[in-house]
C-alpha positions in Angstrom: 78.7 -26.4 -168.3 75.2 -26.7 -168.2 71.9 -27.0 -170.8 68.2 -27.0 -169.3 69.9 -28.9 -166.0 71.9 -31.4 -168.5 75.9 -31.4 -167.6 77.3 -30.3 -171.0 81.1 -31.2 -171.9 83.1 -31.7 -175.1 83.5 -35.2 -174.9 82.6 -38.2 -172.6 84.3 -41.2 -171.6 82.4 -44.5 -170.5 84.5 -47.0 -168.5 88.1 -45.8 -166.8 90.2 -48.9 -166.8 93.0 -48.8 -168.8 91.8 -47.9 -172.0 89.1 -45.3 -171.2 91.8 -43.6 -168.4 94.0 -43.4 -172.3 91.2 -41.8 -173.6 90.5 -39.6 -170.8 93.9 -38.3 -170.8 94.2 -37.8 -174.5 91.3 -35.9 -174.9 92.3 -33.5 -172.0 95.7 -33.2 -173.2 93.6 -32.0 -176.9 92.0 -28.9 -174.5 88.6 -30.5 -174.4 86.4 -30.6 -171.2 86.3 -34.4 -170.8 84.1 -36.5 -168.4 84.7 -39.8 -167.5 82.2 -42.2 -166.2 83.3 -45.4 -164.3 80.9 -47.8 -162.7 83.5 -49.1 -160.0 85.0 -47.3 -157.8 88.8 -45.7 -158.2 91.3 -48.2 -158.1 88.6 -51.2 -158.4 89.8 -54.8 -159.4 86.3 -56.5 -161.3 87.4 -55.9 -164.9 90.4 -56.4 -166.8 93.2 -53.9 -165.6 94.3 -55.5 -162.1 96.3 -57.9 -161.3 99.5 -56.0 -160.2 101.6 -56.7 -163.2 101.3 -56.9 -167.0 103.6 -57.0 -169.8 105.1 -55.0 -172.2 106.9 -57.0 -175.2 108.8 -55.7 -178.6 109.1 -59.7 -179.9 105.3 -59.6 -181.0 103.7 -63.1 -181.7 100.8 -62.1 -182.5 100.4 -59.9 -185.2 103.1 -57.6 -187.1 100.0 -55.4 -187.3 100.9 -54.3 -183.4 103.9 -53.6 -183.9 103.9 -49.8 -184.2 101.2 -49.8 -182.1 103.6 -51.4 -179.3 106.6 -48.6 -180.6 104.6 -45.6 -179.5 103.3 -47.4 -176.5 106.8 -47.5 -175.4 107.6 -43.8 -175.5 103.8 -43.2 -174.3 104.4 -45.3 -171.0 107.8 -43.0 -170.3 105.9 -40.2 -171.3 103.5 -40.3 -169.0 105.9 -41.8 -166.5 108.3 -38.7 -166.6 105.0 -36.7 -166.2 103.8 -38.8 -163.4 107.6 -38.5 -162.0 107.0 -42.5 -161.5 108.4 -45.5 -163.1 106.1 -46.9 -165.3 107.9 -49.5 -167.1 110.1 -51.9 -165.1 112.7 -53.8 -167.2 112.6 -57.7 -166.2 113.7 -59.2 -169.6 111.0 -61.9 -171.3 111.5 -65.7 -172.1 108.7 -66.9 -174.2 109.5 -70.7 -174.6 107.4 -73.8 -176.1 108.0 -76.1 -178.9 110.4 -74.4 -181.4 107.1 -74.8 -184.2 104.7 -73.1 -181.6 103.3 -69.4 -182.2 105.0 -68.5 -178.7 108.4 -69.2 -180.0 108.3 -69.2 -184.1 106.1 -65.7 -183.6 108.6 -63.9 -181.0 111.8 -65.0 -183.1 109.7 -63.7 -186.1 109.1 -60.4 -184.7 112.4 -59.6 -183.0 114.3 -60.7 -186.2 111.5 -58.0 -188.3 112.6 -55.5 -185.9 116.1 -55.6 -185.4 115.4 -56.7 -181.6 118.1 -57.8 -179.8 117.6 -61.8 -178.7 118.7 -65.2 -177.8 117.5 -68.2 -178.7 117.9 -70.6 -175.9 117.3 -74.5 -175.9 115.6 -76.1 -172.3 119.1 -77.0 -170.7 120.1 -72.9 -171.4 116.8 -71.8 -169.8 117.4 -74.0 -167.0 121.3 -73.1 -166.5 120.1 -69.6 -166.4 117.0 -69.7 -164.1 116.9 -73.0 -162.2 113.6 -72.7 -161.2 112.5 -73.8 -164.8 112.6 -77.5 -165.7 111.4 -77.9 -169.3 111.4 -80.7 -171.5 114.1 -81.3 -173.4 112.4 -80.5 -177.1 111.3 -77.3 -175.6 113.1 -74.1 -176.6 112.9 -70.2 -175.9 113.5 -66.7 -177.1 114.7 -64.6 -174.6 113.8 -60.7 -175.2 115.8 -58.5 -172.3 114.2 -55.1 -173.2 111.1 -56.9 -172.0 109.3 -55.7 -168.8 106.3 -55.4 -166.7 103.8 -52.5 -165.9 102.2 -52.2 -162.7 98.3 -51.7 -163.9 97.1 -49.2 -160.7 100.2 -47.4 -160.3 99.6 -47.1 -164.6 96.0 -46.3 -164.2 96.3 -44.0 -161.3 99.0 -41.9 -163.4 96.4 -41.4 -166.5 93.8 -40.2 -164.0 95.5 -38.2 -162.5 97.2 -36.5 -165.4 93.9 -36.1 -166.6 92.9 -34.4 -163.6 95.8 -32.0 -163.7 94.2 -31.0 -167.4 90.5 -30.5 -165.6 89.2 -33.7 -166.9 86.2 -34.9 -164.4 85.9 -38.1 -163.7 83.2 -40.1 -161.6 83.1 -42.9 -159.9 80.2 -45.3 -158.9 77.9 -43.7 -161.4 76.7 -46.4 -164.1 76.3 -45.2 -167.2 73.2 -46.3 -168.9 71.8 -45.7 -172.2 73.1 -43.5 -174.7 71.6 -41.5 -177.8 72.0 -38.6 -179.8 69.4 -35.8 -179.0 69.6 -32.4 -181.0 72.6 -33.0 -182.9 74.3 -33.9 -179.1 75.0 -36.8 -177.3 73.2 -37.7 -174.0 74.8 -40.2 -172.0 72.2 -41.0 -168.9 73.5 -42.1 -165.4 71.2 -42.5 -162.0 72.7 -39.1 -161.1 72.4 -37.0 -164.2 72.1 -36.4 -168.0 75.4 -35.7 -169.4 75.9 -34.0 -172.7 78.4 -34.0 -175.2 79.7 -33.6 -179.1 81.7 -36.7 -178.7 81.7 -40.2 -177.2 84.0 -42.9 -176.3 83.1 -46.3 -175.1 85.9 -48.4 -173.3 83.7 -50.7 -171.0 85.6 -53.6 -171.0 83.4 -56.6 -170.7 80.1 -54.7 -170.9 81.5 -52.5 -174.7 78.8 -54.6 -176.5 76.3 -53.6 -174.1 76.3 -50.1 -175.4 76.6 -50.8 -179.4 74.2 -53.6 -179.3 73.2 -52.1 -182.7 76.5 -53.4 -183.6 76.2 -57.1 -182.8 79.6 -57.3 -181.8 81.0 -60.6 -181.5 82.5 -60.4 -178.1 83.2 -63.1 -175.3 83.8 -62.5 -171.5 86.0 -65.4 -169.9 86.8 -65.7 -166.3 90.4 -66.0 -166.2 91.5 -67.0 -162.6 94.9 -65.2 -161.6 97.5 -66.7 -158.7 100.2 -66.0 -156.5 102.6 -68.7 -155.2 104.8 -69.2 -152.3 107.4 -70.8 -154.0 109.8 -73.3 -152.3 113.2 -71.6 -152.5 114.4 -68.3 -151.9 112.5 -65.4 -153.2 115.4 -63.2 -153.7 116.6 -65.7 -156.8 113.0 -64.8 -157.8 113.2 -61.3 -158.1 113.5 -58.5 -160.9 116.8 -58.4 -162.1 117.0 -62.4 -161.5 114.0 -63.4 -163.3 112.3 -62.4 -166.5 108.8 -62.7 -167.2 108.1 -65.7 -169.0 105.2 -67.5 -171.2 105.2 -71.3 -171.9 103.2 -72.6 -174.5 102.6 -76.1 -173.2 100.7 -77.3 -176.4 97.7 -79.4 -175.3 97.3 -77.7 -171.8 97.7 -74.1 -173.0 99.8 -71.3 -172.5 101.0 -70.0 -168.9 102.5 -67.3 -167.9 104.2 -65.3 -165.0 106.2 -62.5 -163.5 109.2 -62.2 -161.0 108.3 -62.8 -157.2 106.7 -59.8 -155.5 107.0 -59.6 -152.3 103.9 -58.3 -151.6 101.7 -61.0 -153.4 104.3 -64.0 -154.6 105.4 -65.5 -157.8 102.6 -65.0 -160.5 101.7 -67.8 -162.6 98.3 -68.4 -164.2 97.2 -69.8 -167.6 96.3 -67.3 -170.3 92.9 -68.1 -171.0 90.6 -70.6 -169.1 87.7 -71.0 -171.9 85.1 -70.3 -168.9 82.8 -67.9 -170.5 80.8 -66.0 -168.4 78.7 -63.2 -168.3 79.8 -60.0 -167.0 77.4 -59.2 -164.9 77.6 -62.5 -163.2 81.3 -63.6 -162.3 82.1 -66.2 -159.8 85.2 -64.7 -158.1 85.5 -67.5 -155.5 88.6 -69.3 -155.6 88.0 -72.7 -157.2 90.1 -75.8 -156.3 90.1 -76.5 -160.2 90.8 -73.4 -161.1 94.3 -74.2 -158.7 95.1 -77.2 -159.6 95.0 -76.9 -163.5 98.1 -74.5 -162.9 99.4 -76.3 -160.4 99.9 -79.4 -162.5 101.8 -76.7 -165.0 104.1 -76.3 -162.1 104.4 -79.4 -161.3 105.4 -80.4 -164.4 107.5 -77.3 -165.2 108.3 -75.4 -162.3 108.5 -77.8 -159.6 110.4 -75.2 -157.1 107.4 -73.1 -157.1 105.2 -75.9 -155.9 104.3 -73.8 -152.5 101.1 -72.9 -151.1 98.8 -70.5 -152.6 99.1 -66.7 -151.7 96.5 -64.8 -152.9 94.2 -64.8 -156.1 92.1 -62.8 -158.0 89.7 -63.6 -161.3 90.3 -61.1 -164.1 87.8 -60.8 -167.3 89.2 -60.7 -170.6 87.5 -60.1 -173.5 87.5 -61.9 -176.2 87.0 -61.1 -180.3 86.3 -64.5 -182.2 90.3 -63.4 -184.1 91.7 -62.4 -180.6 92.5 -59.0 -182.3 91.2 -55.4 -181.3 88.3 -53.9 -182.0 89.3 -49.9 -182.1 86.7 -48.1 -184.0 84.0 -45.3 -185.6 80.9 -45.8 -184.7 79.8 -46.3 -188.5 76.3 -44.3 -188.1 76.5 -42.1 -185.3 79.1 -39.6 -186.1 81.5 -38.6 -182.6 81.5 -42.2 -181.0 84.3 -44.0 -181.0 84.5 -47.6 -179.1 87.3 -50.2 -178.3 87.5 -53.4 -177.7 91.3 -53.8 -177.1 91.7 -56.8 -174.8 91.5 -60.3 -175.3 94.1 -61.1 -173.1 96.8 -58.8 -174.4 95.4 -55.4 -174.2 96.9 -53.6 -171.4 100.2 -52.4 -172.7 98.8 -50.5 -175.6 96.4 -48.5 -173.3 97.7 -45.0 -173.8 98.0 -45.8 -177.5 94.6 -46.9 -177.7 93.3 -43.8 -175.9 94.8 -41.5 -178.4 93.3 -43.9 -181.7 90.0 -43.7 -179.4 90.4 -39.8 -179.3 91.5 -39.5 -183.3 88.3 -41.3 -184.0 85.6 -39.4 -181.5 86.6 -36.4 -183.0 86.4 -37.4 -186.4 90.2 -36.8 -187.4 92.2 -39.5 -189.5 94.8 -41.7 -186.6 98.6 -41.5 -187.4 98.6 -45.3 -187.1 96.7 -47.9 -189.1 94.3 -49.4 -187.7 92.5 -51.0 -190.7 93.3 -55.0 -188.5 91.4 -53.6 -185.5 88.5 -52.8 -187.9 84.8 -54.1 -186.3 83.5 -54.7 -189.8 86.1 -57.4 -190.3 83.5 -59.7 -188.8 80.0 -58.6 -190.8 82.0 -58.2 -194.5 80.9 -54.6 -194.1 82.5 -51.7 -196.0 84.5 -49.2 -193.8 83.9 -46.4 -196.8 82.4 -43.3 -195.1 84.2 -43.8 -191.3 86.6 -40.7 -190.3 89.5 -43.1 -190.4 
């Protein structure tokens, strides 16, 4: 395991949130002797993978090119739920609603119609009939998806480790990774504690990827999205899973919003989905902002007037964000064995197991059983992808 006091393993993984615990876990389940490296400590909130719910959607507005991406995230998810022996997909249903012309709505119907997806396609006075505590304008309509659900990022996270674990993956927490280079036809990734060495590399950092291709220039973006959770003012029960669906409304002018079912623990999620605060990683203001309150609060207002209650909890998330908001999942295009993701802005989560084993497929030079040609990082420099291992 060791070479002239270097730690030596078959692969490395720098950054454990949702898409380096997929890699993690992939690469142990290949027989490799994997290390992962996470700055935070376990279970940490200050990237993009907290937030105690995310989604998980077949009717796929944004790109068909996700879509079998999002099909073998499904079975991945019960995979490694079975595996787990926890639930890692909870069925709440989706409404996506907006003006019948917006992406939200024209995008879902697309999608779901593509795939055969069972659907609805509600007007405002249906949405309201069937959960009162939406009031939407009259010209809004909805597409409501009820194979939708929600994913509970630690419990998620915590399962990938862990499995990992079980295969004699090793991962560290609190230990920075710093620069990386390849030395003697290895790769040396250095931390405060130790030089670690490997034949391959993946980078899933989150908000700080560029920081470790800066060769690559990639156009990346870190916003400070601000998360909330309600008090709402009627009873929580005709909140609740089985009650409720997950929802996004695409408001037009003041942006999309978005929420969950009511949680006892925390309250009735709703946030907008992008604030345009760009930030710097390294430097996040996670103070809760009386702004930052009311611009979804006037959303409620406006929408959800029953939730109009006092303010729970919060928390401030990063996302970040490509100039397409599409993935970056790719080769390193000179340094054979690295493989690095961007998969995020703002819609990442779900595909993390997926997006482990593409990050895998790439480190170790093999060809990915999915296409990932859209997720591409030369799509932004008009650079050839001739001579990648993909």
């Amino acid at each position: 395991m060791t070479d002239a006091g270097r730690a030596t393993f078959d692969a490395i993984v720098i950054g454990l949130g949702a898409h380096g615990s997929g890699a993690v876990l992939a690469l142990a389940r290949r027989g490799l002797r994997v290390l992962g490296i996470e700055a935070g400590e376990r279970g940490h909130e200050l990237g993009s993978s907290g937030g105690r719910s995310r989604m998980i959607r077949r009717a796929y507005f944004e790109d068909p090119a996700y879509v079998p991406l999002l099909d073998a995230a499904w079975d991945a998810w019960r995979e490694i739920g079975e595996a787990a022996g926890e639930l890692m997909i909870e069925v709440t249903g989706g409404l996506y609603a907006g003006l019948a012309a917006s992406d939200v709505v024209r995008g879902s119907a697309e999608s779901a119609v593509a795939q055969g997806i069972d659907h609805e396609v509600l007007d405002a006075h249906e949405i309201g009939r069937r959960w009162p505590i939406f009031d939407l304008p009259a010209d809004v309509a909805g597409l409501f998806d009820p194979a939708a659900g929600a994913i509970r990022p630690e419990r998620a996270i915590g399962a990938m480790q862990r499995l990992a674990e079980q295969r004699g993956a090793i991962l560290r927490f609190g230990e920075p990774a710093g620069a990386w280079r390849r030395v003697d036809g290895a790769l040396e990734v250095q931390t405060h504690l130790a030089v670690h060495r490997s034949e391959h590399l993946v980078i899933a950092a989150g908000a700080w990827t560029g920081d470790f291709v800066p060769d690559l220039a990639l156009p990346l973006e870190v916003e400070r999205v601000p998360v909330f959770w309600f008090e709402p003012n009627v009873r929580a029960f005709e909140l609740s899973i089985g009650r409720m669906p997950m929802w996004l409304v695409d408001t037009g002018p003041s942006g999309v919003f978005y929420g969950f079912p009511y949680d006892p623990a925390a309250g009735l999620k709703i946030s907008r989905h992008h604030s345009e605060e760009v930030v710097d990683a390294d430097a996040v203001d996670r103070t809760e902002h009386a702004a930052d309150v009311e611009r979804v609060r006037a959303f409620i207002e406006a929408y959800m007037p029953a939730a109009d209650g006092p303010v729970r909890t919060s928390t401030v998330c990063l996302y970040t964000n490509t100039p397409d908001h599409h993935f970056i999942i790719d080769a390193h295009p000179v340094v054979a064995g690295v493989a690095f993701a961007s998969a995020c802005s703002g819609h990442g989560f779900k595909f993390a197991p997926v997006v482990g084993e593409l990050l895998a497929d790439l480190a170790l030079g093999r060809v990915p059983p999915l296409a990932i040609d859209r997720f591409r990082a030369d799509r932004f420099s008009g650079q050839s992808s001739a001579g990648h291992p993909a």
